[in-house]
C-alpha positions as CSV (number, residue, x, y, z in Angstrom):
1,X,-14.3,-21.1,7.4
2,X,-11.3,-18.9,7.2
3,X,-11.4,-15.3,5.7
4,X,-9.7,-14.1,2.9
5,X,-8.5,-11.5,0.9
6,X,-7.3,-12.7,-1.9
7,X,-10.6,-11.6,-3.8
8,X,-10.3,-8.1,-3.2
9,X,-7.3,-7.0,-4.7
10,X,-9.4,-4.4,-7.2
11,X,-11.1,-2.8,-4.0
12,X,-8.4,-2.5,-2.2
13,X,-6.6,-1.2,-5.5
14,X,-9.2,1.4,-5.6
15,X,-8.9,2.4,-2.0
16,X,-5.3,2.9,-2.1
17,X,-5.6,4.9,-5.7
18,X,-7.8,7.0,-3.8
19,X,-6.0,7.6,-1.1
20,X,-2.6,8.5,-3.4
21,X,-4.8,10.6,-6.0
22,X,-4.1,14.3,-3.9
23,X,-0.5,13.0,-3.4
24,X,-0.5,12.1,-7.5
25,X,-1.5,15.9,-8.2
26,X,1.6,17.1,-7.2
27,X,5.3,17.1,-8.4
28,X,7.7,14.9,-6.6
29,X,9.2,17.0,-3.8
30,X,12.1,15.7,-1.6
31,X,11.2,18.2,1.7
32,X,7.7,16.9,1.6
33,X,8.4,13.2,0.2
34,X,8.7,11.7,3.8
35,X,5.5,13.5,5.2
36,X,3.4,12.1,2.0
37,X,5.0,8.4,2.8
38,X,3.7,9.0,6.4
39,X,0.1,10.1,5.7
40,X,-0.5,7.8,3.3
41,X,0.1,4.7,5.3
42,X,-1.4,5.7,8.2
43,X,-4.7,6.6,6.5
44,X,-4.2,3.0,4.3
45,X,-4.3,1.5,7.5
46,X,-7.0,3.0,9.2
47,X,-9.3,2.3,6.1
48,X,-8.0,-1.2,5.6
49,X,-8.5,-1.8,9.1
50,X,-12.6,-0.2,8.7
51,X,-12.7,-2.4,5.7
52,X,-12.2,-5.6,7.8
53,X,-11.5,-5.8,11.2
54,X,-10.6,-9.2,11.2
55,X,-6.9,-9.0,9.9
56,X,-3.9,-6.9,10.8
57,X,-2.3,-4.7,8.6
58,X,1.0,-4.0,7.5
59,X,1.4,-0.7,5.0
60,X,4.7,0.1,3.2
61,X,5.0,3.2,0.5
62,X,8.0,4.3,-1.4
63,X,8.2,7.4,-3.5
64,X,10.9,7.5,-6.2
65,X,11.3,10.5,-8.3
66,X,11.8,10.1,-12.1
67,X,14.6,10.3,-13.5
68,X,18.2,8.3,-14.2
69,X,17.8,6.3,-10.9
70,X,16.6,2.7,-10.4
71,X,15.2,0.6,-7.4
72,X,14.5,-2.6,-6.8
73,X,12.5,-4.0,-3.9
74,X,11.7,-7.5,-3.2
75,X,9.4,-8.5,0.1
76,X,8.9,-12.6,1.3
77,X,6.6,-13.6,3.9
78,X,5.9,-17.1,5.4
79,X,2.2,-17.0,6.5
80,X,-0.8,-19.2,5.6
81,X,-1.5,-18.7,2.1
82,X,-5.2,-19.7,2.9
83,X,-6.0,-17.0,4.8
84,X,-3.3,-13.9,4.5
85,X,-2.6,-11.8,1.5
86,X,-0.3,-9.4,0.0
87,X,-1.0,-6.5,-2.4
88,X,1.1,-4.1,-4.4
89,X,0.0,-0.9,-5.7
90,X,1.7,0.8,-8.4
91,X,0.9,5.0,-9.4
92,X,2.7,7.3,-10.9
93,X,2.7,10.6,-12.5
94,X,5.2,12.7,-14.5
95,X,7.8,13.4,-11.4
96,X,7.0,10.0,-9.5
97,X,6.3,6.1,-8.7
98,X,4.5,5.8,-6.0
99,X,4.5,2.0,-4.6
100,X,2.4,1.0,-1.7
101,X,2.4,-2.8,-0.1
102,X,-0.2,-3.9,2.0
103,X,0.2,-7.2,4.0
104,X,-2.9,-8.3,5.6
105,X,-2.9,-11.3,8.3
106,X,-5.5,-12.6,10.0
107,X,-6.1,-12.6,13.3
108,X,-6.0,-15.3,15.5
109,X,-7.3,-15.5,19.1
């Protein structure tokens, strides 16, 4: 029986929201933007990898002030749709979007 997922988006919704939440009390700031982006994938990963060991995970975050400007980001994957998932998490506050994509493949031996 193959693992999956695909299930758990609200979880691992949740984990990521909490994860963003001390980033979200702040204003957008460009000198410490790229730091945020850093911690916060790196702890995504380590808590999605505690949270089941049996896929690996891919984390990408983007931080885009408010404002006039636009962005648009697309992602495709070939993978088995039985087994590996993608999420995206969407946060913002009054000076930011925050985005977050998780890609989680499972392992094979």
């Amino acid at each position: 029986m193959k693992q999956s997922l695909a299930g758990k988006k609200s979880e691992i919704h949740s984990m990521i929201a909490r994860i963003l939440d001390p980033y979200l009390a702040k204003d957008y700031s460009l000198e410490d933007g790229q730091g945020w982006i850093s911690q916060v994938t790196e702890e995504a990963v380590k808590e999605l990898k505690n949270y089941n060991e049996f896929f690996k995970y891919c984390c990408n975050a983007y931080i885009i002030p408010k404002g006039d400007s636009g962005m648009s980001l697309n992602s495709h994957c070939v993978w088995d749709q039985s087994a590996d998932s993608g999420f995206t998490i969407h946060l913002q506050n009054k000076t930011m979007d925050f985005i977050v994509i998780v890609y989680a493949l499972l392992k094979t031996i």
